[in-house]
C-alpha positions in Angstrom: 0.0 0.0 0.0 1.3 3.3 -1.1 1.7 6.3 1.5 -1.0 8.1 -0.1 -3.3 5.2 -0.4 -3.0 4.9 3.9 -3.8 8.4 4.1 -7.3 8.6 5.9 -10.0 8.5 3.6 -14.0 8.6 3.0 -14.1 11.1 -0.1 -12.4 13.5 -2.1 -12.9 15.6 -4.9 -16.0 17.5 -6.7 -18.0 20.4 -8.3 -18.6 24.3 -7.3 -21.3 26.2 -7.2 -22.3 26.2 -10.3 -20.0 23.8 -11.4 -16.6 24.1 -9.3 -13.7 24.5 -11.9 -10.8 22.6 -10.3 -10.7 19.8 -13.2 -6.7 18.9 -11.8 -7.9 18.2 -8.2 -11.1 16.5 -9.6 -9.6 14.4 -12.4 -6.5 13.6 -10.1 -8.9 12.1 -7.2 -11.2 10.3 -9.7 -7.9 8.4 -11.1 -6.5 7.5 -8.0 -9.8 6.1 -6.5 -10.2 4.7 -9.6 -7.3 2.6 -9.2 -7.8 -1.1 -9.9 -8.6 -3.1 -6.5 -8.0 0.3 -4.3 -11.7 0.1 -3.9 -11.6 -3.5 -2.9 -8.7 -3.0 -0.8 -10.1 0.0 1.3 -13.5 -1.5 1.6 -11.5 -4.5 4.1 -9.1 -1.9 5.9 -10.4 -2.5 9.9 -8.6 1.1 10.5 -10.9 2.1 7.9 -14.2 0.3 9.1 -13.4 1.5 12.9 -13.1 5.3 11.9 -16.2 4.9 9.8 -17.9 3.5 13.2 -16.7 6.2 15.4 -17.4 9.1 13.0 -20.7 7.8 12.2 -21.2 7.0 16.0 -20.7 10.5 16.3 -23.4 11.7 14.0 -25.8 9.8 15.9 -25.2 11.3 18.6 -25.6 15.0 17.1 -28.5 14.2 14.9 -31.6 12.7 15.6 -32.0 10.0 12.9 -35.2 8.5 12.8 -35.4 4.8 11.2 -39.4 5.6 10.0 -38.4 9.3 8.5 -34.8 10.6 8.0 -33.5 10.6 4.1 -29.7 11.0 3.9 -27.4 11.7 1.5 -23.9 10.5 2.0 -21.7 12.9 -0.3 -18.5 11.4 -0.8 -19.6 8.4 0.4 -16.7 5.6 -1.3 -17.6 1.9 -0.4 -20.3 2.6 2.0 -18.6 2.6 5.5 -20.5 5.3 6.8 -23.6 4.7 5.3 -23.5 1.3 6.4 -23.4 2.7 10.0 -26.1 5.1 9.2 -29.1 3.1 7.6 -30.1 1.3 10.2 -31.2 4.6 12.0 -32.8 6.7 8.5 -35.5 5.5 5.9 -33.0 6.2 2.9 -29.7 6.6 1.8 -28.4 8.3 -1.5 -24.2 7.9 -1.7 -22.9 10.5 -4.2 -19.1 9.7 -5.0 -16.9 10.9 -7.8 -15.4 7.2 -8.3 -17.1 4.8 -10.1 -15.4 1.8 -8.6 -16.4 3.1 -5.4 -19.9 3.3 -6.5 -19.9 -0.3 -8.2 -18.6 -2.0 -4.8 -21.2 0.2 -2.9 -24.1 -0.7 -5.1 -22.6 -4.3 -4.9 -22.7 -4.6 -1.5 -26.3 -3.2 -1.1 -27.6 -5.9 -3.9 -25.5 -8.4 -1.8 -27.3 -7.7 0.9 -30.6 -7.9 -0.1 -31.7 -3.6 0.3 -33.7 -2.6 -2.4 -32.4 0.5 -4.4 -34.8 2.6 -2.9 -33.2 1.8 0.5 -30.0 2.9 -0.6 -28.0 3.1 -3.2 -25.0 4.9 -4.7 -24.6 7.4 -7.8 -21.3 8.6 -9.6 -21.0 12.4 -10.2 -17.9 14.0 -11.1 -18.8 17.6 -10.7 -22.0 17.6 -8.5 -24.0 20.9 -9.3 -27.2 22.8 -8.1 -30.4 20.9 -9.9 -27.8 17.6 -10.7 -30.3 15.6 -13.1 -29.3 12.0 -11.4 -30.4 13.6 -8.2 -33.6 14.5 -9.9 -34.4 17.1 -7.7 -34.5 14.9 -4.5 -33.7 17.2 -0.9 -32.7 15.4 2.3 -33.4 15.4 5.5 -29.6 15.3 6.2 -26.5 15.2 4.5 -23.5 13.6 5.8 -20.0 14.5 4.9 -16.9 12.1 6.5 -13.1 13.0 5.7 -13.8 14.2 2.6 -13.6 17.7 3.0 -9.7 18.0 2.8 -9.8 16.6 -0.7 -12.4 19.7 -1.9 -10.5 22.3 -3.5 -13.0 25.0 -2.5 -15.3 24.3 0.7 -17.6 27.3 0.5 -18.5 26.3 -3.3 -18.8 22.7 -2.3 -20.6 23.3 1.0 -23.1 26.1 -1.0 -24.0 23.3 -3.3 -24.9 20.6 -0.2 -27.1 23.4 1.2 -29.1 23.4 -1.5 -29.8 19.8 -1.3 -31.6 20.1 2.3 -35.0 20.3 3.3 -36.0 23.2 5.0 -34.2 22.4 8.3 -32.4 20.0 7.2 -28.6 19.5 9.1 -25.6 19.3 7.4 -22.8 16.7 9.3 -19.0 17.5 8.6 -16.3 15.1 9.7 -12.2 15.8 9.0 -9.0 16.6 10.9 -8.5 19.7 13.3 -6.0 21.7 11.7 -3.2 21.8 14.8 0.3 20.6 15.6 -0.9 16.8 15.5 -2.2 17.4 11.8 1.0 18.9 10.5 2.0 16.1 7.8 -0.1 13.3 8.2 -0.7 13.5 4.0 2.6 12.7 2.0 3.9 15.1 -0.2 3.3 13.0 -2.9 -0.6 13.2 -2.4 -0.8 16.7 -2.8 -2.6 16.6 -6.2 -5.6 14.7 -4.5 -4.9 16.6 -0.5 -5.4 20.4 -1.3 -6.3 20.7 2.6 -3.1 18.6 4.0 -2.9 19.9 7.6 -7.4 19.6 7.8 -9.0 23.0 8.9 -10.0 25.7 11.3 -12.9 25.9 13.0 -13.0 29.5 11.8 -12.8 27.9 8.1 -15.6 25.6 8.8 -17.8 28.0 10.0 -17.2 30.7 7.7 -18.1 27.9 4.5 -21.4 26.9 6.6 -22.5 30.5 7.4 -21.4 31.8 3.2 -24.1 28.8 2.2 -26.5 30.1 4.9 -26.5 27.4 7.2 -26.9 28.7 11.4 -26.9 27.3 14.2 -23.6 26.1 13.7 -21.9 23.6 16.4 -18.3 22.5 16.1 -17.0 19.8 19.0 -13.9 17.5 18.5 -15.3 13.8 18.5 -12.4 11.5 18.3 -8.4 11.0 17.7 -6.9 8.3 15.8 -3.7 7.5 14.6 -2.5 8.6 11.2 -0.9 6.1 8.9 1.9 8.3 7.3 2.6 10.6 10.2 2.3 7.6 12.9 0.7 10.2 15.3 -3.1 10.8 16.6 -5.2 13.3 15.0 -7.9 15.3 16.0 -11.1 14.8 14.0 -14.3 17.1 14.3 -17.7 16.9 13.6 -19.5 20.4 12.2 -23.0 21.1 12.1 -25.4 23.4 10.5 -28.8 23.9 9.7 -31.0 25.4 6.8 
C-alpha cells in the first residue's frame, strides 16, 4: 500500500457552485480512487471500518435519525462505510461519489445484501451541481459528509451546493482533521494533487463555508483522535454542524 493510499480516507474531490472548476484536483482524485482493486482493498481496511464507526457513531449522537423518517445523502460516500453505520437509524440513503469503482462495490454490497435501491443506493458524479439531473431534484433530511472535505479544492462552493440539497431544516454533518500541531503532515507530499487541505482546517474555516451557504446554528466539538498512517501520530477529527 502506497503512502497516499494509507492516508485517511472517505471522499475526495467534486463540483462548485455552479459547477466548481478545479478539473486537476477533480480528475486527479477520480484516477486515483479509480485505481484497480484500491476500492476492494479500502472496503476491508479494519482502520478504515473502525473510523467509519466512530465518526458515524458520532453523528448519531448530534442528529436525531429516525429509522421511520430521515433521508440521507452521504456525499463522498466511497464503499459505504459510513452509510453502512447510518441506515439502520434513517429510511434512505443516496451515496454520491466521484469514483465509479467506489460506486460499483457500494451498489454491490447493497444488492448483496438484499436492500432494495430505494433503500439505498449509490450514484457517480464527477462535478456535483445545483439541480444535478441523477439527483432528480431529491432534498434530504440530512446530509453527511466524512473525511472528505480536505480533498475539496474550494469548501464554500462545495458546502453552497450541499445546502441546496436540504430540506428546510435539514442539518448538514462534517467530519475531518482539526488543523493543529498533530495534523501537521499526516498526508505525504506525494498526495498533494488529490490533498489540497493537508494539515485539515480551522474551526473559523468551517464556519465561515457553513454561514457563506447560509447554514446557522452552527456547532463545532472535536469527536475522536486516531492515529495517522503516514505521520504515525493521533489526529484530531471534528464533527461540524449546520442547519437550513
Amino acid at each position: 500500500m502506497t503512502d497516499s493510499e494509507a492516508t485517511h480516507r472517505q471522499g475526495h474531490c467534486v463540483g462548485s457552485h455552479h459547477e466548481v472548476h478545479d478539473g486537476n484536483f477533480a480528475e486527479a482524485n477520480k484516477d486515483f480512487f479509480n485505481a484497480p482493486g484500491f476500492a476492494e482493498r479500502y472496503a476491508e481496511r479494519p482502520d478504515a471500518v473502525e473510523c467509519a464507526q466512530r465518526l458515524a457513531g458520532a453523528m448519531l449522537r448530534e442528529y436525531p435519525f429516525d429509522e421511520e423518517k430521515t433521508s440521507i445523502m452521504d456525499f463522498a460516500c466511497g464503499v459505504g462505510l459510513i452509510s453502512r453505520e447510518l441506515a439502520p437509524h434513517s429510511k434512505s440513503i443516496v451515496g454520491v461519489d466521484i469514483s465509479q469503482r467506489m460506486v460499483d462495490l457500494y451498489n454491490l454490497s447493497v444488492h448483496n445484501q438484499g436492500i432494495s435501491p430505494d433503500e439505498m443506493r449509490a450514484i457517480c458524479i464527477s462535478a456535483i451541481k445545483e439541480n444535478e439531473e441523477q439527483l432528480q431534484g431529491m432534498a434530504f433530511d440530512v446530509i453527511v459528509c466524512a473525511s472528505a472535505y480536505h480533498h475539496l479544492a474550494s469548501i464554500d462552493d462545495v458546502t453552497k451546493i450541499l445546502a441546496t440539497y436540504l430540506k428546510p431544516g435539514g442539518s448538514l454533518l462534517v467530519t475531518d482533521l482539526i488543523k493543529d500541531h498533530s495534523s501537521q503532515d499526516v498526508f505525504p507530499h506525494n498526495a498533494q494533487h488529490i490533498v489540497p487541505h493537508r494539515d485539515g482546517f480551522t474551526e473559523d474555516e468551517i464556519h465561515n463555508a457553513f454561514s457563506s451557504a447560509g447554514l446557522h446554528n452552527f456547532h463545532f466539538k472535536e469527536i475522536a483522535r486516531a492515529t495517522a498512517k503516514h505521520a504515525g501520530q493521533p489526529v484530531t477529527f471534528f464533527l461540524a454542524r449546520g442547519d437550513k
